[in-house]
N, C-alpha and C positions, 0 to 999 in steps of 0.2 A: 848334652845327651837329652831324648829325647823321654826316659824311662820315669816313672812314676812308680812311687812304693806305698802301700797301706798296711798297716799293722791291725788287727784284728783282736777282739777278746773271744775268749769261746763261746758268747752269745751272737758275736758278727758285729759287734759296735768299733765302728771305728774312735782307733783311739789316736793313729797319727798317722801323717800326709808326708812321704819325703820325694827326694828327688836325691843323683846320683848325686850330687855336689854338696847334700846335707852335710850333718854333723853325725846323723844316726838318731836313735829314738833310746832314752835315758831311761827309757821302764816306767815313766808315769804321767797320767795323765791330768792335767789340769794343777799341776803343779803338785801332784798327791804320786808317790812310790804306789806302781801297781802291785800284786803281791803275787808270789813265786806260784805260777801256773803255767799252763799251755797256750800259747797264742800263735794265731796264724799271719800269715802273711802275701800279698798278691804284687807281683810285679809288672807290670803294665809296658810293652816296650814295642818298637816299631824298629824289625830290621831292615838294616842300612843299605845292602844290595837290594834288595828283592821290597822294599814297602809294605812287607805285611804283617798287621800289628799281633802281637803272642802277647801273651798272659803266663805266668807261674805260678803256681800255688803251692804252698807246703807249710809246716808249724814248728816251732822251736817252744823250750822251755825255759823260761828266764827263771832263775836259782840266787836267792838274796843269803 
């Protein structure tokens, strides 16, 4: 796939780069547990009929 993922803090610093085939993102960056807030997230994809690349945005709360 062709899709790209960013994970986001509430300031917009990215904290991790995936792709569909990852493993996921474990909540912490730099090998440090991030702590129980809001972060956003952007998906980056290009559909497969039609060639035209979309973006998704939306925010989850990770709860430790």
């Amino acid at each position: 796939s062709n899709a790209k993922i960013y994970i986001f803090d509430r300031y917009g610093k990215l904290l991790k780069q995936l792709s569909p085939s990852s493993e996921g993102w474990d909540g912490t960056y730099n090998g440090k547990p991030m702590p129980s807030n809001d972060y956003w997230f952007k998906v980056e994809y290009t559909e497969p009929r039609t060639g035209n690349k979309n973006t998704f945005k939306s925010n989850f709360t990770l709860k430790r």
